[in-house]
VOLUM-173146 format. One record per residue (C-alpha): residue in one letter; residue number from 1; x, y, z. Coordinates in Angstrom, 1 decimal, decimal comma. Example, Ala and Ser with C-alpha at 12.3 -4.5 7.8 and 13.67 -1.06 7.14 Angstrom:
BEGIN
<atom "A" 1 <12,3 -4,5 7,8>>
<atom "S" 2 <13,7 -1,1 7,1>>
This chain:
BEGIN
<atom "X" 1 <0,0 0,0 0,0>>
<atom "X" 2 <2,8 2,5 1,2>>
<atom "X" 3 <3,0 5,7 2,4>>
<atom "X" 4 <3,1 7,9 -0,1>>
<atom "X" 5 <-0,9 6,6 -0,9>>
<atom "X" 6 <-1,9 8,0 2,3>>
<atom "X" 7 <0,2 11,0 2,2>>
<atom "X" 8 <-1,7 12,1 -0,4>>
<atom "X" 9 <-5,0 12,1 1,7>>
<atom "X" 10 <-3,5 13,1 5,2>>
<atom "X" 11 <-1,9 16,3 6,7>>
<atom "X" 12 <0,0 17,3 9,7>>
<atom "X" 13 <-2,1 18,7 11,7>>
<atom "X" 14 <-6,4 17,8 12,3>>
<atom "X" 15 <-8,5 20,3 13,1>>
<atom "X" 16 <-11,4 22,6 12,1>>
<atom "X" 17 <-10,7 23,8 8,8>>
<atom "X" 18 <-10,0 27,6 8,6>>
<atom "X" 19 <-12,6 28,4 6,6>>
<atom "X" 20 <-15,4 26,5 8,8>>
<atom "X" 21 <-14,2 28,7 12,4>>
<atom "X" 22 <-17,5 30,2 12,5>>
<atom "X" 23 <-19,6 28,1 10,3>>
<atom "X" 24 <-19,8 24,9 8,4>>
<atom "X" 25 <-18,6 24,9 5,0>>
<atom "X" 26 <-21,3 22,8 3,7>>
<atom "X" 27 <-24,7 21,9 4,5>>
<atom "X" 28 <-25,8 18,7 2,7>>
<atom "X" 29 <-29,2 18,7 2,5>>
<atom "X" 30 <-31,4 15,6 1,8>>
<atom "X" 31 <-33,9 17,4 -0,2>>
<atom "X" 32 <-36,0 15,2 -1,5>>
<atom "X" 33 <-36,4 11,1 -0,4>>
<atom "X" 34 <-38,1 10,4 -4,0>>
<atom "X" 35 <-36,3 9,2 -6,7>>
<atom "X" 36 <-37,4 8,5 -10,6>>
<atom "X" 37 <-34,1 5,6 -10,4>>
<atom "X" 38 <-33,7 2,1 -9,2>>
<atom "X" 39 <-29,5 2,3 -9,5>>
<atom "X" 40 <-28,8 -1,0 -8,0>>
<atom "X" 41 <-26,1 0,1 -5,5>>
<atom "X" 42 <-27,9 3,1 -4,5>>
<atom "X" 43 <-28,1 3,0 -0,1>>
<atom "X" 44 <-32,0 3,9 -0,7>>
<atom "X" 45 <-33,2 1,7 -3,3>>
<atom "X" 46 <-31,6 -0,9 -0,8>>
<atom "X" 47 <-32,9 0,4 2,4>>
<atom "X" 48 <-36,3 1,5 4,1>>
<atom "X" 49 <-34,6 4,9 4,8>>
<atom "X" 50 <-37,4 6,9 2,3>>
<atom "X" 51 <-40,8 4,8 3,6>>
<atom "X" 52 <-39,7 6,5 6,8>>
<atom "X" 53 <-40,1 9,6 5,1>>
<atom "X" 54 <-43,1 9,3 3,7>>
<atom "X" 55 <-44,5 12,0 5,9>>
<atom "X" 56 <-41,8 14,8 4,4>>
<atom "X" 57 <-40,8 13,3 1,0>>
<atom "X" 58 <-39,8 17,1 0,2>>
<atom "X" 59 <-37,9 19,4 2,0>>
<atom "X" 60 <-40,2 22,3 2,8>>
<atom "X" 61 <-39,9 25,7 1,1>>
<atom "X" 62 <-39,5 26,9 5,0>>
<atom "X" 63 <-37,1 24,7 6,3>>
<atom "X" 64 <-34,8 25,6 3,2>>
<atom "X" 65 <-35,3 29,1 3,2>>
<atom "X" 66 <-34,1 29,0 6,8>>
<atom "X" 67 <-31,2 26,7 5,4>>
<atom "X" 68 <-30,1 29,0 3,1>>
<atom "X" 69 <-30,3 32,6 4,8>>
<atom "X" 70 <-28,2 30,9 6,9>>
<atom "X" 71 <-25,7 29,8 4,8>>
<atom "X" 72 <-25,6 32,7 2,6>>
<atom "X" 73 <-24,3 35,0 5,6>>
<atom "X" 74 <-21,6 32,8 5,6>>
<atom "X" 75 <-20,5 32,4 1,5>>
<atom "X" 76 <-21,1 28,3 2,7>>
<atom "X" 77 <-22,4 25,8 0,3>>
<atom "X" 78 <-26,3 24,3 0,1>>
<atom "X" 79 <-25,3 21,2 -1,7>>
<atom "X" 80 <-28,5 19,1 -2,7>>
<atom "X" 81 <-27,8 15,5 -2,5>>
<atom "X" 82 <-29,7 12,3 -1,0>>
<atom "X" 83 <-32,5 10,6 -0,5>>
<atom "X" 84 <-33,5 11,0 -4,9>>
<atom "X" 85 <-33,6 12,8 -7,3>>
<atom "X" 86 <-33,4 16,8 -6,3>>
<atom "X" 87 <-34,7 17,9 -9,3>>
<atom "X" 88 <-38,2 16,0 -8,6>>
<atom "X" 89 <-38,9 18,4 -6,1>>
<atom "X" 90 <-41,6 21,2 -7,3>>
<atom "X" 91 <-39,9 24,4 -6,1>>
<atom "X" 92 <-36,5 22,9 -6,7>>
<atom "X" 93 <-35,5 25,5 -9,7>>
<atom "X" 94 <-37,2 28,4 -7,4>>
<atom "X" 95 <-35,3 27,0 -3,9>>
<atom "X" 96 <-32,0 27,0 -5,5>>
<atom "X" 97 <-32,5 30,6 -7,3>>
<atom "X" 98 <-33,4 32,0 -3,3>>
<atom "X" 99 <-30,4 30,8 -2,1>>
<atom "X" 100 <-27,9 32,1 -4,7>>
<atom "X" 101 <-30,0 35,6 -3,9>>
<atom "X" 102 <-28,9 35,2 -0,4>>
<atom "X" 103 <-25,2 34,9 -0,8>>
<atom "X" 104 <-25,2 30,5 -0,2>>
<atom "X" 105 <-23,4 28,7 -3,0>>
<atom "X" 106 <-25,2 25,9 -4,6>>
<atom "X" 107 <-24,0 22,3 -5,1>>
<atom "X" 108 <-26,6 20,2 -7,8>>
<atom "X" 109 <-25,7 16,8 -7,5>>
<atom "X" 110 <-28,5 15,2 -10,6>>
<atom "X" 111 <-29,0 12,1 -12,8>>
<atom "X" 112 <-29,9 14,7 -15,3>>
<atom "X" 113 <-33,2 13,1 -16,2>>
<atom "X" 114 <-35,9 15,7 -15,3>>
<atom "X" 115 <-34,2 18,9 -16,4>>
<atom "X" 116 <-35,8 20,9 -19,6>>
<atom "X" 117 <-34,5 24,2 -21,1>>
<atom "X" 118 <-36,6 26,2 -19,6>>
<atom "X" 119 <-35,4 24,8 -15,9>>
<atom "X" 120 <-31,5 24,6 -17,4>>
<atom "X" 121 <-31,6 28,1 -18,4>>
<atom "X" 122 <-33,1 29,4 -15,2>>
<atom "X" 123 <-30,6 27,5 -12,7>>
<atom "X" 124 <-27,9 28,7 -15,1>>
<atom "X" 125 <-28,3 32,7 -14,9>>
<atom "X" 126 <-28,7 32,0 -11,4>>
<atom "X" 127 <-25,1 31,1 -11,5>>
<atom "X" 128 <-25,5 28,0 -9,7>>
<atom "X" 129 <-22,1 27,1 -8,5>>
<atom "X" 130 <-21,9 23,9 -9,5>>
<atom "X" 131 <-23,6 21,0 -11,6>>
<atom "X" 132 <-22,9 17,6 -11,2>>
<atom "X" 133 <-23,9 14,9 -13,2>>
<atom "X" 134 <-24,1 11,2 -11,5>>
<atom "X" 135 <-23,7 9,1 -15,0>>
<atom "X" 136 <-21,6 6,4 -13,8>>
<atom "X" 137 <-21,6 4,7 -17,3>>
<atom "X" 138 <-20,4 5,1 -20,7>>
<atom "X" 139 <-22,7 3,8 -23,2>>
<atom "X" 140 <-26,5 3,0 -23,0>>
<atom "X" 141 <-26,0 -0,7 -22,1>>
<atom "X" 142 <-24,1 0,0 -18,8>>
<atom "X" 143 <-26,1 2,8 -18,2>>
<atom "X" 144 <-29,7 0,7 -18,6>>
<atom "X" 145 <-27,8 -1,4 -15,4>>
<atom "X" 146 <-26,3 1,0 -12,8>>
<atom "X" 147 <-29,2 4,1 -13,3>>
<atom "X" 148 <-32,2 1,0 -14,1>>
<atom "X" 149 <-34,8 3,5 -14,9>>
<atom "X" 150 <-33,1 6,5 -16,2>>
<atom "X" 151 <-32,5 6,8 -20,6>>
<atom "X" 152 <-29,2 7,4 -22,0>>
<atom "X" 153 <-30,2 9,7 -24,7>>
<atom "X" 154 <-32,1 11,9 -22,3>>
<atom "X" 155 <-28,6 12,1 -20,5>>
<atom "X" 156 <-26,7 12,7 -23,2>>
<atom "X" 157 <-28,8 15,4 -24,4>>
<atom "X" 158 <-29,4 16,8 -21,4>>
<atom "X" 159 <-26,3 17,4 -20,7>>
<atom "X" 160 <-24,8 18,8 -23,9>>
<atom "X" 161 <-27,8 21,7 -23,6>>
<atom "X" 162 <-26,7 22,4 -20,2>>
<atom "X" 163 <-23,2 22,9 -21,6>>
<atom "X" 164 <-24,4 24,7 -24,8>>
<atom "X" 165 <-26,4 27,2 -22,9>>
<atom "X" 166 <-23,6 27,5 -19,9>>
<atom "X" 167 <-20,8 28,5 -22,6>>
<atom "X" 168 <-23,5 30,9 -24,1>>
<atom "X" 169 <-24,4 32,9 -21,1>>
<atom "X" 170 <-21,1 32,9 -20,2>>
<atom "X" 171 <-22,2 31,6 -16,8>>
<atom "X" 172 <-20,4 31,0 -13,9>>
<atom "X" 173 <-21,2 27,7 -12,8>>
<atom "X" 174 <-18,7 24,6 -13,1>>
<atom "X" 175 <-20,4 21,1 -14,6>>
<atom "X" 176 <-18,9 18,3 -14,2>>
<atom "X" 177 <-20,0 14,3 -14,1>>
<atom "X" 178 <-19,2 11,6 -11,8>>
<atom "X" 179 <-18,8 7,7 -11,8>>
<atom "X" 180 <-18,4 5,3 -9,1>>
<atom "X" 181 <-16,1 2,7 -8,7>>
<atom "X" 182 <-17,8 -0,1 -9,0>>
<atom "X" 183 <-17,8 -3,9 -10,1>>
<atom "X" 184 <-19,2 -4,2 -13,8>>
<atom "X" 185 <-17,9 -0,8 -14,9>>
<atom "X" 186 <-14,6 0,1 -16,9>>
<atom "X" 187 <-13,7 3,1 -14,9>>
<atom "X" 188 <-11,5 4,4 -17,3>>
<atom "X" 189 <-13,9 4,1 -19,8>>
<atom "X" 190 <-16,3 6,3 -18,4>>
<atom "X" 191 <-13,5 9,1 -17,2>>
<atom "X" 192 <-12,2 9,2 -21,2>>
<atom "X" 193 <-16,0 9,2 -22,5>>
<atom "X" 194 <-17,0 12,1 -20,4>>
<atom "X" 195 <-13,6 13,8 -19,3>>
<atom "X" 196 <-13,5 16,1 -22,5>>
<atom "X" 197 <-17,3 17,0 -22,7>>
<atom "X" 198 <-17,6 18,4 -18,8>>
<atom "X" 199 <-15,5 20,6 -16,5>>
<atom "X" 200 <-14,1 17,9 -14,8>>
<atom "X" 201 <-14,8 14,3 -13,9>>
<atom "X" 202 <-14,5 12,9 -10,0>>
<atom "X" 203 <-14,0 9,0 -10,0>>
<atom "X" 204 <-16,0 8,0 -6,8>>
<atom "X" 205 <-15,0 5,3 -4,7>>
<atom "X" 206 <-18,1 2,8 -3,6>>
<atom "X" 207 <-19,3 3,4 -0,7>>
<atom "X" 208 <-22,1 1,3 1,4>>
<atom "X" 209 <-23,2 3,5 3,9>>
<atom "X" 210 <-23,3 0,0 5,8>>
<atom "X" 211 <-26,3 -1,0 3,5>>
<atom "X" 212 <-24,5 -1,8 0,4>>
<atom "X" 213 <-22,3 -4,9 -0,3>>
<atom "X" 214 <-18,9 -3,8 0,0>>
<atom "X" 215 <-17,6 -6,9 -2,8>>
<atom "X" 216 <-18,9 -4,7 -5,4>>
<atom "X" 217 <-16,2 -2,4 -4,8>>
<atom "X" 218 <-13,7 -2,2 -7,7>>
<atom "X" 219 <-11,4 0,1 -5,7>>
<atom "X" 220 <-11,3 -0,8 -2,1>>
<atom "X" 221 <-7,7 1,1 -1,6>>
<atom "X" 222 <-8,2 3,2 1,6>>
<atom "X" 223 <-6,9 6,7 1,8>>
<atom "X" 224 <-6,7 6,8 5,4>>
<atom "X" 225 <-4,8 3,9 7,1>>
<atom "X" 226 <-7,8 2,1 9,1>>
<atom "X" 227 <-5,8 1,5 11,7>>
<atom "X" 228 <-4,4 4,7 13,0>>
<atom "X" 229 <-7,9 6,1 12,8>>
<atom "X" 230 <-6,9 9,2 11,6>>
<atom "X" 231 <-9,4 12,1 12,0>>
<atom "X" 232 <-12,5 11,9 9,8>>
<atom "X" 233 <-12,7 15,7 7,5>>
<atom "X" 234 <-16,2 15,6 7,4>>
<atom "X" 235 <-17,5 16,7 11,3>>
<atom "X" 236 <-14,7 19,5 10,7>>
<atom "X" 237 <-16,0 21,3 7,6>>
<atom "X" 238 <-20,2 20,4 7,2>>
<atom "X" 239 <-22,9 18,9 8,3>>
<atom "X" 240 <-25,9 17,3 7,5>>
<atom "X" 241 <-29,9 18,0 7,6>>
<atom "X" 242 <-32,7 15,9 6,8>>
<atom "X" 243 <-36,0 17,2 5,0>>
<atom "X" 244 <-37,9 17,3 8,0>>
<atom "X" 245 <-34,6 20,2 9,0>>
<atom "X" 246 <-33,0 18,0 11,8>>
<atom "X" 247 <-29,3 17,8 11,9>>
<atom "X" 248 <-26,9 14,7 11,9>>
<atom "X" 249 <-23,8 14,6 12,7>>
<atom "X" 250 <-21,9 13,0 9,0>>
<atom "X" 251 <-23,0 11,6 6,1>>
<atom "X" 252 <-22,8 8,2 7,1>>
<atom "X" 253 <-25,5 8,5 9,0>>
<atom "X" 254 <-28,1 8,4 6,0>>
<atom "X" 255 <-30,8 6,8 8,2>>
<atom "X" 256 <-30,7 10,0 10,9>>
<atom "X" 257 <-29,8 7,8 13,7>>
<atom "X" 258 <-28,2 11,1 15,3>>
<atom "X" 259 <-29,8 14,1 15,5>>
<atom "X" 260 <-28,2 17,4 16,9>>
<atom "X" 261 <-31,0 19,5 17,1>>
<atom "X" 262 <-33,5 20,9 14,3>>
<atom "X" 263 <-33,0 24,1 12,3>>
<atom "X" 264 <-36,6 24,9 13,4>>
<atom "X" 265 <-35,3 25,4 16,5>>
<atom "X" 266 <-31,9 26,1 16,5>>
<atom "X" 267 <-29,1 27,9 14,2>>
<atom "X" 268 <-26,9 25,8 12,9>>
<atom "X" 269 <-24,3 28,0 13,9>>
<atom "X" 270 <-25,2 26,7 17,5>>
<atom "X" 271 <-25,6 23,4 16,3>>
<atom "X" 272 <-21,8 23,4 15,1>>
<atom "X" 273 <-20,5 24,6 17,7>>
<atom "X" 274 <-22,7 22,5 20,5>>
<atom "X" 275 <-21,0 20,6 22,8>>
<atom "X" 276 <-22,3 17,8 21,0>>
<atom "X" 277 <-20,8 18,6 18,0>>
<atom "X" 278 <-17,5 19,0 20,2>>
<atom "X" 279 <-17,7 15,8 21,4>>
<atom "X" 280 <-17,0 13,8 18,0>>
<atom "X" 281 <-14,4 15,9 17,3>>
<atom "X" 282 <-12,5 15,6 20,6>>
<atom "X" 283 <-12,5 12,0 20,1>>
<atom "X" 284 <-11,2 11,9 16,5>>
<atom "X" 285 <-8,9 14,1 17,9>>
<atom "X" 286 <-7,6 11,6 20,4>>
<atom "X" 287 <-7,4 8,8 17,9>>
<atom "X" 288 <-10,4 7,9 19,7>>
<atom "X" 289 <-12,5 8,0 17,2>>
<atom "X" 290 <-13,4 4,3 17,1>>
<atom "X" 291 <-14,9 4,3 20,3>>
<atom "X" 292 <-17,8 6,2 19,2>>
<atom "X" 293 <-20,6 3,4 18,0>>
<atom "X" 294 <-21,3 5,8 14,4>>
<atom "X" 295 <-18,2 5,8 13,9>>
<atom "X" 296 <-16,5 2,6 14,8>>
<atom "X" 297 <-19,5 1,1 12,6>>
<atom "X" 298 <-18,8 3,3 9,7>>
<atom "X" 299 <-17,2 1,3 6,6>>
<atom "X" 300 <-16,5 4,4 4,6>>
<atom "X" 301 <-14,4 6,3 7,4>>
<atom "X" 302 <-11,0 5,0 5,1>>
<atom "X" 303 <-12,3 6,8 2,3>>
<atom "X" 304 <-12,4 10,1 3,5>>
<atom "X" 305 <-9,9 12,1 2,3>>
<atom "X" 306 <-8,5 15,2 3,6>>
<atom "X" 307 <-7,0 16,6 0,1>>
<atom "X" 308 <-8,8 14,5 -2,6>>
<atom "X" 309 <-12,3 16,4 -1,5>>
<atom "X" 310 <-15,2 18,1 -2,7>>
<atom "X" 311 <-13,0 21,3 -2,5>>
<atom "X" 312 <-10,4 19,9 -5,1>>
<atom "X" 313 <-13,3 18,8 -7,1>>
<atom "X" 314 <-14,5 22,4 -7,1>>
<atom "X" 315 <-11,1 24,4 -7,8>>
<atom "X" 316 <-10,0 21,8 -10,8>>
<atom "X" 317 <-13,4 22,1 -12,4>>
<atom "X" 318 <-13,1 26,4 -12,5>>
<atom "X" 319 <-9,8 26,0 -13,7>>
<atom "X" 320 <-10,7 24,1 -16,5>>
<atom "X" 321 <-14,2 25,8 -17,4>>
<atom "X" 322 <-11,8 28,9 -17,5>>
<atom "X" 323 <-10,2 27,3 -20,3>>
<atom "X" 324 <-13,1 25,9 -22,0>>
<atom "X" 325 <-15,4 28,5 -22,4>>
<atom "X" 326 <-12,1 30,2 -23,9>>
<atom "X" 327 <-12,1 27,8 -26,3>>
<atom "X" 328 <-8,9 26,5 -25,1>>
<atom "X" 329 <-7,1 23,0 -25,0>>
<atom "X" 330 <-6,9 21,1 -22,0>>
């Protein structure tokens, strides 16, 4: 295995990150627990996590507004990921266009399927800070069997307007696509399909959330050694909030076994800095970290990465939409 893999993914010192002192740099929101996909190795199609939602399928137009005023005093992201398919929600287009209004930066995470111009365009001079593309294949056949449900030429065309329009509004916002990892799929098959028609392309690593069957991995290298339990980045830059606006701590904790408070009824400024909060920190501080049940249950904790993040994603993909809306090579 050797160092110099996990060098690449640890640091010297653990510890809030600067830019999270006040305020989490992320809030990952599960907007929506419906989905128009059956992907196969998807945590919800293989769990009962969304029939215990079926009371708030949707985040409410309140509980995000209060979100995002939130984040938008602070610059922090809204990223809208989990549970299904964000853009199946009814104010979605509306929702993300408040937020941007109020200073929070906006993470799409899509399958792409449900977007039309009119919705493209709108989300676009919005200057939505980033779009990413779940395609995880790179032809129709492979596609019809990791995103069962979803049409390959929708995709394709979807995308390629989103791109069109992007480049001809001169718009801010990065778009990129990702793949996972997984058994079945020819990794580098998908990164050179997709590499040259997006901003940039993140290679996911499988996760299982402990609900998915870790054999259909195709990558199971760690970036943190499991043994030293090295810090874990995420309960040091964001946080995560349910549609019904209650907080947990990671997200591993798809299921909202840990709840920190609701935004209802507390700021998530409080929330992050809660005693609470403290505690999960002090203990992955310690190299303690496994002695928390969450954690020391958590299956995915090796694949957080300190330097290969969201954050990386983010600054490679402007770079090269710099370039490409220029016209230039890359």
């Amino acid at each position: 295995m050797g160092d110099r893999t996990f060098t690449e993914h640890e640091q010297k010192d653990y510890g809030i990150r600067p830019e999270a002192q006040d305020f989490p740099m992320m809030c990952v929101l599960s907007f929506v627990y419906v989905c128009n996909a059956l992907c196969p190795n998807c945590p919800y199609t293989n769990s009962s996590i969304r029939s215990d939602y079926l009371d708030t399928p949707f985040m409410s137009e309140d509980t995000f507004k209060i979100i995002a005023d939130q984040c938008g005093e602070y610059g922090a992201w809204v990223r809208l990921s989990g549970g299904g398919e964000p853009m199946l929600h009814p104010k979605a287009v509306e929702l993300m266009v408040y937020a941007k209004k109020v200073g929070a930066k906006i993470g799409l995470i899509t399958n792409g399927s449900k977007f039309t111009e009119d919705s493209i365009t709108r989300i676009l001079e919005a200057q939505v800070d980033m779009i990413e593309f779940s395609v995880d294949a790179a032809d129709s056949e492979t596609y019809a069997k990791v995103r069962k449900g979803l049409n390959w030429e929708i995709l394709l065309k979807n995308i390629s307007i989103t791109i069109d329009i992007r480049n001809k509004l001169k718009s801010s916002t990065k778009i990129i696509a990702s793949g996972v990892n997984q058994i079945g799929i020819d990794i580098d098959r998908v990164v050179s399909f997709w590499e040259n028609k997006v901003d940039n392309f993140q290679k996911r690593k499988y996760l299982t959330w402990g609900i998915n069957d870790p054999s259909e991995s195709a990558d199971t290298l760690p970036y943190l050694p499991p043994e030293e339990f090295v810090p874990c980045p995420f309960i040091f830059e964001r946080l995560n909030i349910d549609s019904r606006g209650n907080i947990m701590v990671c997200g591993f904790d798809i299921a909202a076994k840990t709840n920190l408070g609701n935004v209802h009824e507390k700021s998530i400024k409080d929330i992050w800095h809660s005693k609470e909060f403290e505690f999960y920190r002090k203990k992955h501080l310690e190299g303690k970290g496994n002695q928390i049940e969450l954690c020391s249950n958590c299956p995915d904790w090796k694949y957080r990465s300190w330097k290969h993040n969201y954050w990386k994603i983010v600054k490679d993909a402007e770079e090269k939409k710099g370039k490409r809306i220029q016209g230039k090579a890359i």
